[in-house]
C-alpha positions in Angstrom: 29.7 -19.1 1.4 32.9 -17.3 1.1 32.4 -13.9 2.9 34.7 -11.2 2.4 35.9 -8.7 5.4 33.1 -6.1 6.3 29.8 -5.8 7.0 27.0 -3.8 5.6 24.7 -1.6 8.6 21.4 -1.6 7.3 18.4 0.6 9.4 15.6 -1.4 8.1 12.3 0.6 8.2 10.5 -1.8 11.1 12.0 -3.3 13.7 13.9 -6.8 13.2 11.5 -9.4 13.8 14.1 -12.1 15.2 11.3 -14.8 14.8 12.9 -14.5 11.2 16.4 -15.6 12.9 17.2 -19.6 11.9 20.1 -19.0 14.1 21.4 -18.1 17.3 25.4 -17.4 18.1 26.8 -16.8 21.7 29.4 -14.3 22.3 31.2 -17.4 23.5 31.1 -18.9 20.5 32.4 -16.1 18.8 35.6 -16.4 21.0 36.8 -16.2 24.3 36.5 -12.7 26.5 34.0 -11.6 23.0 30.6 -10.9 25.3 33.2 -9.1 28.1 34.9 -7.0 25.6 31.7 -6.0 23.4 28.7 -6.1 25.9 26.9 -8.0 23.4 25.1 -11.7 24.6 24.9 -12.8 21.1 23.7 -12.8 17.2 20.6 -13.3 15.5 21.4 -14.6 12.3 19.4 -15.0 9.3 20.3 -15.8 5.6 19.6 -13.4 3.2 19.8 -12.3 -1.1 20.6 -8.6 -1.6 19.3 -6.9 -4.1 18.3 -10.2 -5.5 21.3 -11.8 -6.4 24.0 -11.6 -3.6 24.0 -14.4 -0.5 24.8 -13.2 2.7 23.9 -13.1 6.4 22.3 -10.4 8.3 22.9 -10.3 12.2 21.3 -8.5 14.8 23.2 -8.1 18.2 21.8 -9.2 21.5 22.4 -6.4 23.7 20.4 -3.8 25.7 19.7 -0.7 24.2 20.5 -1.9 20.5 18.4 -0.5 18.1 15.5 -2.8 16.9 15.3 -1.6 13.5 19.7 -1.7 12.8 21.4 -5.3 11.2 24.4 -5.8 10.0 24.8 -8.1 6.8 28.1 -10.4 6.0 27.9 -10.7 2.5 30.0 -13.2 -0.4 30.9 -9.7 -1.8 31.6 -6.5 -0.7 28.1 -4.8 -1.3 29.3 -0.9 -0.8 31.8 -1.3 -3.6 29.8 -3.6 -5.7 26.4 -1.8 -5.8 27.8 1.9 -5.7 26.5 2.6 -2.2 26.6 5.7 -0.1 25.6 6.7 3.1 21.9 6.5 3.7 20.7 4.9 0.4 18.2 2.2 -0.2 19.0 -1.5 -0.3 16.7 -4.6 -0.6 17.9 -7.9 1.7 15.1 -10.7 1.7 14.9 -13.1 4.2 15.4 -16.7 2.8 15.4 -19.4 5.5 17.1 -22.1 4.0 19.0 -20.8 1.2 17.2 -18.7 -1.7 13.7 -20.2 -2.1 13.7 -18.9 -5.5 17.0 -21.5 -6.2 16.0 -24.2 -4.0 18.3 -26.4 -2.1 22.4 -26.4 -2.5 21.4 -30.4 -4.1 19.5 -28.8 -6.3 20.9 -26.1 -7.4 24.1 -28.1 -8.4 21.5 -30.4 -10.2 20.5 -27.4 -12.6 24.2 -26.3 -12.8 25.3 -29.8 -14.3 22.7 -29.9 -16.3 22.7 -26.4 -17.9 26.5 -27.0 -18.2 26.4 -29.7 -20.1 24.2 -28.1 -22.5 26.6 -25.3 -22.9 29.4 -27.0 -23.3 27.6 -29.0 -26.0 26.3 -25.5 -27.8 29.4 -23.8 -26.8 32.5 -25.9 -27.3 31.1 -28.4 -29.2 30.2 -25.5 -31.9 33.1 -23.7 -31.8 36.2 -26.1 -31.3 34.1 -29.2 -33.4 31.4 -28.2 -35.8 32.8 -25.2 -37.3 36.2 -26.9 -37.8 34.4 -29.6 -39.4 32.7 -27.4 -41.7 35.9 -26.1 -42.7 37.7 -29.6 -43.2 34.9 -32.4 -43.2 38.1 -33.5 -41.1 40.4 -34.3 -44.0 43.6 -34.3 -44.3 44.6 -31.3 -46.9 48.5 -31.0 -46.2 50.0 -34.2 -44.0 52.4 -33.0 -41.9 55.2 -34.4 -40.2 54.6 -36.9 -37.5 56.0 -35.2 -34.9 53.7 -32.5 -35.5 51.1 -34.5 -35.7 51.8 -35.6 -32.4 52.0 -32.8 -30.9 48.4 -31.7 -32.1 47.1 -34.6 -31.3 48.6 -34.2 -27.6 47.0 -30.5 -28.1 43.2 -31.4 -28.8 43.5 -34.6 -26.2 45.0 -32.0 -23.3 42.3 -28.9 -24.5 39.5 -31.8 -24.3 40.4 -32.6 -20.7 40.8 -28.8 -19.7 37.2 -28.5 -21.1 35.5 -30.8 -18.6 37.4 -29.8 -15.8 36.7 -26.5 -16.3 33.1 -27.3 -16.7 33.1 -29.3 -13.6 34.7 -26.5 -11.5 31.5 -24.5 -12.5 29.0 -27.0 -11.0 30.8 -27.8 -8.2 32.6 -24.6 -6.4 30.5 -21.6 -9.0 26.9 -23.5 -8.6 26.0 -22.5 -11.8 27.3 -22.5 -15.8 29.4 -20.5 -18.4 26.9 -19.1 -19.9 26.5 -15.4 -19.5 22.5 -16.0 -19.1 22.7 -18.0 -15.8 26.6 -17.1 -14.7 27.7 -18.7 -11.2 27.2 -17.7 -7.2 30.2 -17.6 -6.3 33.7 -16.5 -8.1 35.3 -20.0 -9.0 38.9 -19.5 -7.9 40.3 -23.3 -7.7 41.8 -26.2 -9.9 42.8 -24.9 -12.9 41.9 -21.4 -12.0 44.5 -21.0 -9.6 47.0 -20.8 -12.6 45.5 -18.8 -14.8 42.3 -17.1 -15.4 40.7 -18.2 -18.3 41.7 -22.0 -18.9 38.5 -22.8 -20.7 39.0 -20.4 -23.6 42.5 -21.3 -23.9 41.4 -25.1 -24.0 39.6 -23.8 -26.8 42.1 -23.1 -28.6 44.4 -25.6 -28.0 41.2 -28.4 -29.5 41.1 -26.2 -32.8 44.9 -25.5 -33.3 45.5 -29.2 -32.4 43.1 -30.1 -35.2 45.2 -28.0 -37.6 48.3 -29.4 -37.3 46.7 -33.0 -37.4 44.6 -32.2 -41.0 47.4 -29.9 -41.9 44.6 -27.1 -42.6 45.9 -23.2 -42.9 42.1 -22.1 -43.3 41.7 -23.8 -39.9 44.7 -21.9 -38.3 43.1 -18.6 -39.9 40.0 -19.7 -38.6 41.6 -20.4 -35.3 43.1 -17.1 -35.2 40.0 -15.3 -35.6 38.3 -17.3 -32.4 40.8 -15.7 -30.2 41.1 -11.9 -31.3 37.0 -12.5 -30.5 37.8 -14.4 -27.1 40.2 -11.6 -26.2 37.7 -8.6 -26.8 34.6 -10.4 -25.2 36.9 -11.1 -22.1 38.1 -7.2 -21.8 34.7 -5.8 -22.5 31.9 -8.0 -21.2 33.6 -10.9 -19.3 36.3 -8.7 -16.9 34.0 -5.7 -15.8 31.3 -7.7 -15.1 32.7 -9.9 -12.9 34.2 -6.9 -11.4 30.6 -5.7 -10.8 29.1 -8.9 -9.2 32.2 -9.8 -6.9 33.8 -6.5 -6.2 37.1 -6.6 -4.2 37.2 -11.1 -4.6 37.7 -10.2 -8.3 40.3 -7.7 -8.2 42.5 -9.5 -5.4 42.3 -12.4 -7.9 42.6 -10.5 -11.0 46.1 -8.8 -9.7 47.3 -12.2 -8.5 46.4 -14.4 -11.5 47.3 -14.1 -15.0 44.8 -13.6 -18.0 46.0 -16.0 -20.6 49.2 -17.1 -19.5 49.5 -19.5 -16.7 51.7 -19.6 -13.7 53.9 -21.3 -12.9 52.6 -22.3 -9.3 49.2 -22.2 -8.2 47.6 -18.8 -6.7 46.8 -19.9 -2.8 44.6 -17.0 -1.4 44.3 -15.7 2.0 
């Protein structure tokens, strides 16, 4: 888990039962002179899901006279900004030893992330970028163009293809879960392909049906091309954008300000 800086102080309305804690910290773990310059012995840790969605780690500290019923949560995003809080209201933080009982293991969860990726990229990408072009073309030629440009479609669709499954990939293996706006990912992926630009999957997208046009020499493909992206622009800026803005607070904007929307840098983006 990727935890941003700050914790959460949550007065819980019972005392901590640190029987719940899988975990135990000394101060001297923490770092040399920490116990001597705190007072506190160490940290009771135990994983937990905010609100039902969010990982993170509530602590309690070992130390007399700290209040029974007071943690402090670590969190993958930063909860005050992402869940509208103020002072004194409610929050719900369920104990899950282990990892989320309702996801299963990280094995697992990967598992259902390759597997609901796949199918989206078959309903998704395969729909858009290869059976609606060939309903449009039955993928014949109508105009044969020069070679050259030919080529350089065919270099389009082969370099869009590879893009795809990358970007896929990326999903199962650093998000832990799919595209697909019904079961989104855990964590903000940031990495490969990512760290140039922010949304290489739609743009490979593109590239596979533009790349087809030039090869068949179809205008009603470019048209059709054309129309995919005025609706990948608008879906980005009004669904896409804010709600990741929502679920990862403060990660998203530091990567939103440093990486580009559709046109990629020209070095990667190496975060802090």
């Amino acid at each position: 888990m990727r935890v941003v800086p700050g914790t959460l102080n949550v007065r819980l309305a019972a005392p901590f039962d640190r029987t719940r804690a899988t975990r135990y910290v000394a101060a001297s773990d923490v770092g040399p002179g920490w116990g001597a310059a705190t007072s506190q012995a160490g940290y009771h840790l135990a994983p937990v899901l905010v609100e039902g969605r969010h990982r993170g780690i509530a602590f309690q500290a070992d130390e007399p006279g700290y209040p029974e019923d007071l943690v402090e949560i670590m969190c993958e995003v930063r909860l005050r900004s992402t869940l509208g809080l103020e002072d004194g209201d409610p929050i719900s933080a369920t104990v899950t030893p282990g990892g989320d009982p309702a996801s299963g293991s990280p094995a697992r969860r990967r598992a259902r992330a390759a597997v609901g990726s796949t199918i989206f990229f078959a309903l998704a990408p395969g729909i858009v970028a290869g059976l609606l072009p060939w309903a449009i073309t039955r993928w014949q030629v109508a105009d044969p163009l020069s070679l050259p440009v030919r080529a350089f479609g065919i270099a389009l669709l082969f370099a869009g293809g590879l893009v795809l499954v990358s970007a896929f990939a990326r999903f199962v293996t650093e998000g832990r879960g799919t595209p697909a706006p019904v079961a989104p990912t855990e964590r903000l992926v940031i990495g490969g392909l990512y760290r140039y630009v922010r949304n290489p999957m739609y743009l490979a997208v593109l590239a596979a049906i533009a790349g087809q046009a030039l090869i068949l020499g179809h205008v009603a493909l470019a048209a059709y091309g054309a129309v995919v992206a005025v609706a990948f622009v608008v879906f980005v800026r009004l669904y896409e954008e804010p709600t990741l803005q929502e679920t990862f607070g403060d990660a998203y904007e530091t990567y939103r300000h440093a990486v580009p929307r559709w046109w990629p840098r020209w070095r990667p983006w190496m975060p802090d």
